[in-house]
Backbone as numpy.savetxt, mean C-alpha at the origin, in Angstrom:
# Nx Ny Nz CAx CAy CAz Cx Cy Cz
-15.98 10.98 11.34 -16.86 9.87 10.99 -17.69 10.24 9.77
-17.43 9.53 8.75 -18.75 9.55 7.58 -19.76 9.22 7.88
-20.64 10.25 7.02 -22.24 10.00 7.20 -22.63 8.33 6.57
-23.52 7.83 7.01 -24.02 6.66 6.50 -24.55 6.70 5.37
-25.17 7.89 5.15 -25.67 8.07 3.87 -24.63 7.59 2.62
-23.55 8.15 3.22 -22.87 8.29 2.03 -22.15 7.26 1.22
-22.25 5.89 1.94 -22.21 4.76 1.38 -20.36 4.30 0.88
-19.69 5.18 1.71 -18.43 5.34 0.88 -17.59 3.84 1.48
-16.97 2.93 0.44 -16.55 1.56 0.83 -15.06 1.94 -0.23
-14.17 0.87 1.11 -12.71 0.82 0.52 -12.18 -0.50 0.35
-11.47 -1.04 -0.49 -10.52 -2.33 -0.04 -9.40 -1.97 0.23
-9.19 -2.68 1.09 -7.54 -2.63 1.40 -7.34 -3.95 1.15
-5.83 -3.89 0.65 -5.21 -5.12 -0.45 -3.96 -5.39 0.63
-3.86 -6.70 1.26 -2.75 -6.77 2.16 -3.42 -6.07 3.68
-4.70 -6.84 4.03 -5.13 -6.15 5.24 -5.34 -7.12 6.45
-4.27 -8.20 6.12 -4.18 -8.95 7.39 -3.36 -9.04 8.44
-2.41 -8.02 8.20 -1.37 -7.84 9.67 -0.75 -6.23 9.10
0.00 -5.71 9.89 0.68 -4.64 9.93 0.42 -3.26 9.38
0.59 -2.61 8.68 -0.28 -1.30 7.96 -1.61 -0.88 7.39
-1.07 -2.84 6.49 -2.88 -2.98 6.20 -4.22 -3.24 6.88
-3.59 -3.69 7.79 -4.87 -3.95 8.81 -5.23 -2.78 9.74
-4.15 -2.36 10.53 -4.27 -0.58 10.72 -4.79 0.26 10.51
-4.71 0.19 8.93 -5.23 1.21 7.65 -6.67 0.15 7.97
-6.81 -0.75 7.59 -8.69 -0.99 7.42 -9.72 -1.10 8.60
-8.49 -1.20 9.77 -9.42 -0.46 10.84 -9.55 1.14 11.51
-9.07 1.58 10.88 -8.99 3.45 10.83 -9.90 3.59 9.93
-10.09 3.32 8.45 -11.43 3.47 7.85 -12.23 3.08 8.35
-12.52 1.60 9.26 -13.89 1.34 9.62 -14.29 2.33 10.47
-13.47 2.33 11.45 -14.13 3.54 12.43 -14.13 4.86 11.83
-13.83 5.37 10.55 -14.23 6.72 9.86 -15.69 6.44 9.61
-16.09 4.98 9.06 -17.06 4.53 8.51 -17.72 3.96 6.96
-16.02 3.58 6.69 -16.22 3.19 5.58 -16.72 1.28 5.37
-17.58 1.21 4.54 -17.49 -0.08 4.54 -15.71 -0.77 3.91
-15.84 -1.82 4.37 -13.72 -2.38 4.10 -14.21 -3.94 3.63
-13.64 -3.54 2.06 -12.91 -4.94 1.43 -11.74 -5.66 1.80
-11.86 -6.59 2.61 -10.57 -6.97 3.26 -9.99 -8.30 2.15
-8.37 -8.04 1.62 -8.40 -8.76 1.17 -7.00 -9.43 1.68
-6.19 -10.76 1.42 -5.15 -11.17 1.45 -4.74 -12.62 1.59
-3.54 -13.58 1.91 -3.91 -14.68 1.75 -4.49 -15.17 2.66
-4.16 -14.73 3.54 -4.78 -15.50 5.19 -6.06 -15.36 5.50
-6.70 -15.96 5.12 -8.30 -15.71 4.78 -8.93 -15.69 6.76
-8.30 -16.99 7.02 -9.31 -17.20 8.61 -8.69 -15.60 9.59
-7.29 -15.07 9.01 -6.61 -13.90 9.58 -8.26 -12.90 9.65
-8.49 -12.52 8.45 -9.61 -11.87 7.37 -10.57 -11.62 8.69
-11.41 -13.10 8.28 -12.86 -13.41 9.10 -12.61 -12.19 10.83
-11.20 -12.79 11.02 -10.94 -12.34 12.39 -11.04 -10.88 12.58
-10.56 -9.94 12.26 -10.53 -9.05 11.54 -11.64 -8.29 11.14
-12.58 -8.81 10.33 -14.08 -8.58 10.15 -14.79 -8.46 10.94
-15.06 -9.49 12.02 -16.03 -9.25 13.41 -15.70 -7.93 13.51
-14.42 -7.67 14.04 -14.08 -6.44 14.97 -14.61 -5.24 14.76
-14.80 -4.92 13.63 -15.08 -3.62 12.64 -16.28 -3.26 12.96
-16.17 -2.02 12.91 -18.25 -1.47 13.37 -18.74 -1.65 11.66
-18.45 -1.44 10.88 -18.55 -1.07 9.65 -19.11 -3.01 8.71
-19.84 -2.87 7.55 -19.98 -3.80 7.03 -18.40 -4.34 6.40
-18.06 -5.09 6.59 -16.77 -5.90 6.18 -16.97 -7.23 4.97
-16.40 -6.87 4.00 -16.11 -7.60 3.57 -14.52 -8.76 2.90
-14.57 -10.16 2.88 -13.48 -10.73 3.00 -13.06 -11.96 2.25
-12.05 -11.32 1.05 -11.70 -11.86 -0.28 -10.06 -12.82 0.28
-10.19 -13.72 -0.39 -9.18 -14.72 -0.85 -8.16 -13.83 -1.95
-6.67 -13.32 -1.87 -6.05 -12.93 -2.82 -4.41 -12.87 -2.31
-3.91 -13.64 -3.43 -2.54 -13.74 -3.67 -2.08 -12.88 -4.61
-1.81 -11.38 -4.40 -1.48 -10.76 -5.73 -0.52 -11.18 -6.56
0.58 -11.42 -6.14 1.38 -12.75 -7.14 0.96 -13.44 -8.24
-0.33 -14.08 -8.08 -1.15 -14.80 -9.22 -2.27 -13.55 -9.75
-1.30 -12.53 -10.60 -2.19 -11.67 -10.91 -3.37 -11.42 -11.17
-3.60 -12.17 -12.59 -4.82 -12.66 -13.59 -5.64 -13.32 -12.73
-5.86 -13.87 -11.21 -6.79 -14.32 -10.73 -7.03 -12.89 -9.36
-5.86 -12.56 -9.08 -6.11 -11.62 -8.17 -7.05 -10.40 -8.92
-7.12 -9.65 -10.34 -7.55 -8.99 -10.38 -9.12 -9.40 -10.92
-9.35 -10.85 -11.31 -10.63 -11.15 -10.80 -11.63 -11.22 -9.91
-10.70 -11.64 -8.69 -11.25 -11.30 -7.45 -11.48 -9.73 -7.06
-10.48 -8.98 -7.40 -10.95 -7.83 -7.34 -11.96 -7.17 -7.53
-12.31 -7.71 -8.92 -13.36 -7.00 -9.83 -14.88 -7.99 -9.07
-14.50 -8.82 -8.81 -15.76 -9.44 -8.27 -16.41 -8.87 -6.75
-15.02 -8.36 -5.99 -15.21 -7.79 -5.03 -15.71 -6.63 -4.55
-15.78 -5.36 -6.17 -16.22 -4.50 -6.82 -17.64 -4.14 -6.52
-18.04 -5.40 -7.41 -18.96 -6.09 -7.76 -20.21 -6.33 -6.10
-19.51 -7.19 -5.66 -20.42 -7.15 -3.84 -20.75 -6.43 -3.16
-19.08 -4.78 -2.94 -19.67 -4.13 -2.41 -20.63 -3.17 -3.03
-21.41 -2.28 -1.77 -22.25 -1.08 -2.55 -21.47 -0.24 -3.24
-20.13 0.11 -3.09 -19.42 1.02 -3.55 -17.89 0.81 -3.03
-17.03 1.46 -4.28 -15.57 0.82 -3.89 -15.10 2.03 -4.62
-14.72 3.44 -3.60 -14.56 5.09 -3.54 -13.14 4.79 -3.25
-12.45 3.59 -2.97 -10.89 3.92 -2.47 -10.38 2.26 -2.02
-8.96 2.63 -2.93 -8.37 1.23 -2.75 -6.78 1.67 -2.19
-6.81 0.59 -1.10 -5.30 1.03 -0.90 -4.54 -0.61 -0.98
-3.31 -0.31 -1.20 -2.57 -1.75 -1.69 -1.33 -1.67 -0.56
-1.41 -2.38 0.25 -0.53 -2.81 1.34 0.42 -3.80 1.19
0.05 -4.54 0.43 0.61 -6.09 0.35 1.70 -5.55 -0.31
2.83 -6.51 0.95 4.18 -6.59 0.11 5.13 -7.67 1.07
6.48 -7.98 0.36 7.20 -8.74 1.12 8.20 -8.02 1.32
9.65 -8.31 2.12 10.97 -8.06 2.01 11.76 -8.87 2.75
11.98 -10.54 2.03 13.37 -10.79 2.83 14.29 -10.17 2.72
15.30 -10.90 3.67 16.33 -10.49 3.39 17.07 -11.21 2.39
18.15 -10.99 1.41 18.64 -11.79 0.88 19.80 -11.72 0.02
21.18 -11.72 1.42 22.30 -11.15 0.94 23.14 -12.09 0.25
22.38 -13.11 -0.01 23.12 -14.51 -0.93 22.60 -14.48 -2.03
21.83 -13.72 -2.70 21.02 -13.36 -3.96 20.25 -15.05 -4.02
19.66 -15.78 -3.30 19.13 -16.35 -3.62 17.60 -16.12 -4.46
17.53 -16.91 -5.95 16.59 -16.52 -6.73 15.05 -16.51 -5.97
14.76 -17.33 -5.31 13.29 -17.55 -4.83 13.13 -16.09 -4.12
13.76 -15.91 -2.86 13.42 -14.32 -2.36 13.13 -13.69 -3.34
14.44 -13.37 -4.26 14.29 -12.11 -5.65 13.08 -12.39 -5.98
12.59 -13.51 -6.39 11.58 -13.60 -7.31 10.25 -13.64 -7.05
10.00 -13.80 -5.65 8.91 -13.60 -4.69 8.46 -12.22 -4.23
9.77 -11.22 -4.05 9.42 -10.19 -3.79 9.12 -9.15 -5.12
9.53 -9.56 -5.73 9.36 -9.16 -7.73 7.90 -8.80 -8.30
7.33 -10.86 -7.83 6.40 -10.93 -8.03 4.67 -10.30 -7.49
5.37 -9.66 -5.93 4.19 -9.32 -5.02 4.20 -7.84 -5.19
5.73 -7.49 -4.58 5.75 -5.79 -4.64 6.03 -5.09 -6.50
5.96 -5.80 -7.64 5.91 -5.04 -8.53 5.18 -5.71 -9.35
5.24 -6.75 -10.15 3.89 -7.44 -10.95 2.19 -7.38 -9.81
2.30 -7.71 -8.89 1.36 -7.87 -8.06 0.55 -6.37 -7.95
1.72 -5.36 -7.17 1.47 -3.89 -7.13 0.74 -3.34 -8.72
1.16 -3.32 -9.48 1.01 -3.03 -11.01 -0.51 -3.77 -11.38
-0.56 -4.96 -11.05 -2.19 -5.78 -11.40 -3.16 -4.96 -10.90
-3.01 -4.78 -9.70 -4.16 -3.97 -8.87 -4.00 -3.06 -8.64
-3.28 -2.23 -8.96 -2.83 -0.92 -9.32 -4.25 -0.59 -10.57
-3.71 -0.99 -11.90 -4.23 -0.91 -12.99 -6.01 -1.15 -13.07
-6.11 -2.22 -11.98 -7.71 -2.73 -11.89 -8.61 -1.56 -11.38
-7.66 -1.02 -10.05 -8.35 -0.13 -9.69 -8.80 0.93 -10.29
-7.71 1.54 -11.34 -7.90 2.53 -12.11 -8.95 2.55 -13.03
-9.40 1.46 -13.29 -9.84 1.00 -14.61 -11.69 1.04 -13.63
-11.48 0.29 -12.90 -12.62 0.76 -11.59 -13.12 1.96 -11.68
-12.40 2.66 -11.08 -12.39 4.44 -10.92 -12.92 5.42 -12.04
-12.35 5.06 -13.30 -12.19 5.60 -14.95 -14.01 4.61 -15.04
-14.46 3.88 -14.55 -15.85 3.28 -15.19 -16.96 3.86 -13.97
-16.55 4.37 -13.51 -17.34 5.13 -12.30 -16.97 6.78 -11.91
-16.09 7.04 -12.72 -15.78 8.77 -13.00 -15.00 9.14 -12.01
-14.62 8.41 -10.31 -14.05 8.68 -9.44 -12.95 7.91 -8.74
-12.37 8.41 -8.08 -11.39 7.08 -7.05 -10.56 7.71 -6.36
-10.26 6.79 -5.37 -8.62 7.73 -4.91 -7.87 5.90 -4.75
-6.87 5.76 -5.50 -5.72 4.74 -5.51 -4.51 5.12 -4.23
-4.30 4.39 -3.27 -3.63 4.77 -2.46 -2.89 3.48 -2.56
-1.22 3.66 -2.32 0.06 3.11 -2.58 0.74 2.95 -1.61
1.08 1.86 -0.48 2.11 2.15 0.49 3.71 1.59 -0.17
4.52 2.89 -0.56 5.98 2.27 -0.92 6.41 2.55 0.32
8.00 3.45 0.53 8.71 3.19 1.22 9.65 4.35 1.14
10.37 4.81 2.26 11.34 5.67 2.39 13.04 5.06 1.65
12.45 3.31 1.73 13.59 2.67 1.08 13.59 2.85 0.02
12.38 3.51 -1.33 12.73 3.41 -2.29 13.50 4.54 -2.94
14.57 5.16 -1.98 15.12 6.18 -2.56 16.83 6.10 -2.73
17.14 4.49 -2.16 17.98 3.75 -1.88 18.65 2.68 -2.15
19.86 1.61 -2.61 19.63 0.28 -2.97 20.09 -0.33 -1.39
19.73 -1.17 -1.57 20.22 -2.13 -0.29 21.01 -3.34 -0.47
21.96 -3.89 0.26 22.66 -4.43 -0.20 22.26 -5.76 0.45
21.44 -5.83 1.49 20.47 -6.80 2.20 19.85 -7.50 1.03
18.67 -6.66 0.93 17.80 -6.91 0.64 17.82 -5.65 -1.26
18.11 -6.29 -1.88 18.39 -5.87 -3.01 16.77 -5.43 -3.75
15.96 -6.59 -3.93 15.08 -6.63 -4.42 13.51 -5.45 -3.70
13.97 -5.75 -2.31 12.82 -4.98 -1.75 13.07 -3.24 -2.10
14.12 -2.74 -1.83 14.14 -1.56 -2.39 13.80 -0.99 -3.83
14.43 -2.13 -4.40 14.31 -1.32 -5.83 12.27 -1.78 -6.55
11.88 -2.81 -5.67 11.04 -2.77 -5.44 9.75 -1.75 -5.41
10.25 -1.01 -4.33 9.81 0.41 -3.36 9.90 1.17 -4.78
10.98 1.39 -4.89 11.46 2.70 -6.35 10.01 2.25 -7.49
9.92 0.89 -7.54 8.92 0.89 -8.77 7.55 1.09 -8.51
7.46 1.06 -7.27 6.31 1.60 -6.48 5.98 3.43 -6.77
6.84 3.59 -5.95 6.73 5.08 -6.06 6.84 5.69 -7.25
7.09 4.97 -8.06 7.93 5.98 -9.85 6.87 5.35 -10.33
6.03 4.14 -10.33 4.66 3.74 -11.17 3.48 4.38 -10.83
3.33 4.79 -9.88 2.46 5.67 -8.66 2.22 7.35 -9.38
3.90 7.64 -8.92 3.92 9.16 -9.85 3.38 8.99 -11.53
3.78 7.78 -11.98 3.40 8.07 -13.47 2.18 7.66 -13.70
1.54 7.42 -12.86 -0.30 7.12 -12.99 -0.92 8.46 -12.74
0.11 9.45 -11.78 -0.40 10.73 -11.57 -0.49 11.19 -12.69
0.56 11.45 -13.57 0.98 12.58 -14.58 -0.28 11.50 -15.42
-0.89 10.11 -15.67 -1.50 10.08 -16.87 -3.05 10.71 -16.41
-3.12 10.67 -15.33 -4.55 11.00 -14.39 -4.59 13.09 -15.10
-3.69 13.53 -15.30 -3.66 15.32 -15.11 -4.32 15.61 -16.92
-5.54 16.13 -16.64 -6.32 16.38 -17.80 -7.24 15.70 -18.07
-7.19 14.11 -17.31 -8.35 13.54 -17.63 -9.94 14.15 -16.73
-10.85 13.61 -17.86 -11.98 13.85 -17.18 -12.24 13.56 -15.88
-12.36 12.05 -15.43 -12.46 11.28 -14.04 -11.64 12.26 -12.80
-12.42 11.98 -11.70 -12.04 12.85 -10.90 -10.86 11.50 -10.09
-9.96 11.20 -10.18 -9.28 10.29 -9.55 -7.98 10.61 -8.75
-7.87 10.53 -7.40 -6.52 11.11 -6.88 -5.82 9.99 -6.26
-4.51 9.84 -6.59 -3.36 9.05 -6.47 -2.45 9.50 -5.57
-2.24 8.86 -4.10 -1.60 9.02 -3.04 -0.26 7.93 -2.93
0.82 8.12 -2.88 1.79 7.61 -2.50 2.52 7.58 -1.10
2.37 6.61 -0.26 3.08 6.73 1.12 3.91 6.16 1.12
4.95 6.85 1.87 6.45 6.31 2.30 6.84 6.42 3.42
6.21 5.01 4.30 7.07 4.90 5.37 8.02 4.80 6.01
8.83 5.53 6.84 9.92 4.56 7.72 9.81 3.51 8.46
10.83 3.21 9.46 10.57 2.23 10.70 8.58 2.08 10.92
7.93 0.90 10.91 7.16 1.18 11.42 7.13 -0.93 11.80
6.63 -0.78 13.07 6.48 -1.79 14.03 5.99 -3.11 13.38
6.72 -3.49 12.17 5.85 -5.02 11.56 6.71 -5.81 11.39
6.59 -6.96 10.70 7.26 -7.93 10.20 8.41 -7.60 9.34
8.12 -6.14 8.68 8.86 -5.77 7.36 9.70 -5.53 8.32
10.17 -4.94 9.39 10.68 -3.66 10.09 11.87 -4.29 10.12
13.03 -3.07 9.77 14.35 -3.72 9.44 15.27 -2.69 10.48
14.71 -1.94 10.86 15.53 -1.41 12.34 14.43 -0.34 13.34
14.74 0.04 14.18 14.07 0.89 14.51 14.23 2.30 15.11
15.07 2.77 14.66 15.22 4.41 14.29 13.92 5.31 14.15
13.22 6.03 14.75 12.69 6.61 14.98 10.78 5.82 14.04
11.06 4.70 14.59 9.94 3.62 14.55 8.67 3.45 15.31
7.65 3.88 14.62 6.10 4.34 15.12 5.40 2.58 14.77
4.34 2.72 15.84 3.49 1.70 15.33 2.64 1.47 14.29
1.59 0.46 13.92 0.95 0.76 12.95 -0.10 1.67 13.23
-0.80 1.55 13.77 -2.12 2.65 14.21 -1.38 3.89 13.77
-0.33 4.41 14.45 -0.11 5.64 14.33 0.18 5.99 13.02
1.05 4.69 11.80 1.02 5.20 10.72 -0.44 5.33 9.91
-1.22 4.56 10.30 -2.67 4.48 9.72 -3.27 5.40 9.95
-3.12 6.28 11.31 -3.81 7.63 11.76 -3.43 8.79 10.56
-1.87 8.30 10.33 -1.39 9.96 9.54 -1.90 9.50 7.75
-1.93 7.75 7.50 -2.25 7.68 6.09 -3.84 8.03 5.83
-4.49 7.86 6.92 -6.46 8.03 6.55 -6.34 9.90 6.86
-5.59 10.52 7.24 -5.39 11.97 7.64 -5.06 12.38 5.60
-4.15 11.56 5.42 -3.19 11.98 3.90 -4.51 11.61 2.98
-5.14 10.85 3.31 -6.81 10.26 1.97 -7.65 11.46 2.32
-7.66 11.83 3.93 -8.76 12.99 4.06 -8.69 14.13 2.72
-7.36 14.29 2.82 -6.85 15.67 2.34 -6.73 15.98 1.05
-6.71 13.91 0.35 -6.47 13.49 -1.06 -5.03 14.42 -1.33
-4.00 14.21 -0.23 -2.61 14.33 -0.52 -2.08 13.10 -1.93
-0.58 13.80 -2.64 -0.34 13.31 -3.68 0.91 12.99 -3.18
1.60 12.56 -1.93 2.67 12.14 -1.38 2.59 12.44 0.16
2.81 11.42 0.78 2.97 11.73 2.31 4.06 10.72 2.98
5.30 11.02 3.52 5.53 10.56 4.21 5.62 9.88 6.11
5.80 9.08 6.33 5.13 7.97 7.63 6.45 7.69 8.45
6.41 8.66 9.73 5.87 9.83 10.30 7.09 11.13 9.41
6.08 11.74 9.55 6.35 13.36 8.50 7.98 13.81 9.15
8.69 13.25 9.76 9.98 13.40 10.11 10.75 12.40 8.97
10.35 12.02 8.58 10.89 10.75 7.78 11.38 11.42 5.90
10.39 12.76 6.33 11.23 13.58 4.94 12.18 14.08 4.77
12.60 14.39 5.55 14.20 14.79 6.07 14.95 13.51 5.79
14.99 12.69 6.33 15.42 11.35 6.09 15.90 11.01 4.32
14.28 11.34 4.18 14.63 10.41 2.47 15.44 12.36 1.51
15.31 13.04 1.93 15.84 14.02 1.17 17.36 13.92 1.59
17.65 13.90 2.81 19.13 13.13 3.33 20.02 12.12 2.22
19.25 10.60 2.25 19.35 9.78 1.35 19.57 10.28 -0.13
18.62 11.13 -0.60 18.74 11.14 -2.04 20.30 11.92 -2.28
20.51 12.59 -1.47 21.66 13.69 -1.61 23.22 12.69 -0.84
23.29 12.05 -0.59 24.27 10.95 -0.14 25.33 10.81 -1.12
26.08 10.59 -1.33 26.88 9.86 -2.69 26.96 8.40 -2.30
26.99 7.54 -2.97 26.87 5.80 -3.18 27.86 5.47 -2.14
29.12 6.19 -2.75 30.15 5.17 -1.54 29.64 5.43 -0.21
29.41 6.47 0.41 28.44 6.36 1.91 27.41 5.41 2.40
26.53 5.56 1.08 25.22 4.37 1.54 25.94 3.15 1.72
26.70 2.84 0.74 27.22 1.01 0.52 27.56 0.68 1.64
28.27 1.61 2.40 29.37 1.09 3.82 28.76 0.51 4.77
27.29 0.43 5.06 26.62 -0.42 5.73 26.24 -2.06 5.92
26.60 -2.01 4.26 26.15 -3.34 3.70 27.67 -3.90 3.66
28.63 -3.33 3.82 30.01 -4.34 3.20 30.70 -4.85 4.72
C-alpha cells in the first residue's frame, strides 16, 4: 500500500472491463488515485464507487485520436498527479473474410489509438521529469494469424513501438520507464482459447508486481515465455496449419 502522502495517481486507458479494469482496481487498493478512462462512461461511474482511492472518470474513444489526447491532457490536468499511465484499450475480431470495417477498427484502436496516447503520455512525463508508460500487447504479437489478421500484427506494433520509445528514453535526462506486457489466454472478451488461461485479477496482480519493479518486459502468466520463445523459433508452414 502507498503512503498517502505520496499522492501517486494513474490512468488507465481501456478500464472498463477485462485487464483494464483489473489493472485499475489493483492500483486502487495499492493506493493510487485512478483515471478511469473508456467509452462506456455509466461502465466508468460503476467502477468508481468501488475503489477506496479518489477515482476519476473520462469519456474516451482512442480511435478519435486528436480528441482522445485532449481528454487526456485535460485529465492530467484534474488529477493531483498522473506518475503512471497504462493503455489497455484494444479490440480483436475475428475476421477471416478480410472484411474492411474489422481491419480498420482494429487498426484504428490498437495502433493509431495506442500511438496517440502512447506519445501524450510521454510528452506528460518529459514536462514533469518522470513517468512510467505501461503497454498491454500480447504473446500474439510474435505471430500472424490467419483469423484475425489485423489483431496480431496489431500486437507486433505494440510491442516494437513500446521497445522503440525505450531505446529513445536511454540517455535522456527524464527519469521515465517503459513496460511492455504480453499476455496469454486471459479470461475476457479478447480470449481466443484457453490454454493455460488465468483471470484478470491474477494478470493485474503480476502487471502492478512488473510497475513495482519498473520491469522493461513482462510476460502474463510468466509461463507464457516459453510459449512466445516457442513461437518465434517455429517455421511459418507450422504456424499456418491452424488457420487452413
Amino acid at each position: 500500500m502507498k503512503d498517502d502522502s505520496d499522492r501517486c495517481g494513474a490512468i488507465v486507458v481501456g478500464a472498463s472491463s477485462g485487464i483494464g479494469e483489473a489493472v485499475a482496481r489493483a492500483l486502487a487498493d495499492e493506493g493510487y488515485a485512478v483515471g478511469l478512462t473508456a467509452r462506456r462512461v455509466e461502465r466508468l461511474r460503476e467502477i468508481a464507487v468501488d475503489l477506496p482511492t479518489d477515482a476519476y472518470v473520462a469519456a474516451m474513444d482512442v480511435a478519435v485520436t486528436q480528441r482522445a489526447r485532449e481528454t487526456f491532457d485535460d485529465l492530467c490536468e484534474t488529477m493531483d498527479s498522473v506518475d503512471l499511465v497504462v493503455i489497455s484499450a484494444g479490440v480483436g475480431p475475428a475476421n477471416r473474410d478480410l472484411e474492411w470495417g474489422p481491419e480498420r477498427e482494429t487498426i484504428a484502436v490498437n495502433v493509431c489509438g495506442f500511438a496517440a496516447i502512447s506519445t501524450a503520455a510521454l510528452a506528460h512525463f518529459e514536462r514533469r521529469g518522470s513517468g512510467h508508460l505501461v503497454g498491454i500487447s500480447s504473446v500474439a504479437s510474435v505471430f500472424g494469424n490467419g483469423v484475425a489478421p489485423a489483431y496480431n500484427a496489431s500486437k507486433a506494433f505494440v510491442s516494437t513501438y513500446l521497445e522503440g520509445l525505450r531505446y529513445r528514453q536511454a540517455g535522456r535526462e527524464s527519469e521515465i520507464a517503459i513496460t511492455t506486457v504480453e499476455p496469454g489466454y486471459v479470461d475476457t472478451d479478447l480470449a481466443a482459447g484457453e490454454f493455460w488461461m488465468c483471470s484478470p485479477e491474477t494478470a493485474a496482480e503480476q502487471i502492478v508486481r512488473a510497475i513495482d519493479a519498473r520491469r522493461e518486459h513482462v510476460y502474463v502468466t510468466r509461463r507464457w515465455r516459453l510459449v512466445a520463445w516457442l513461437l518465434a523459433l517455429l517455421p511459418e508452414r507450422v504456424l499456418r496449419r491452424p488457420f487452413t
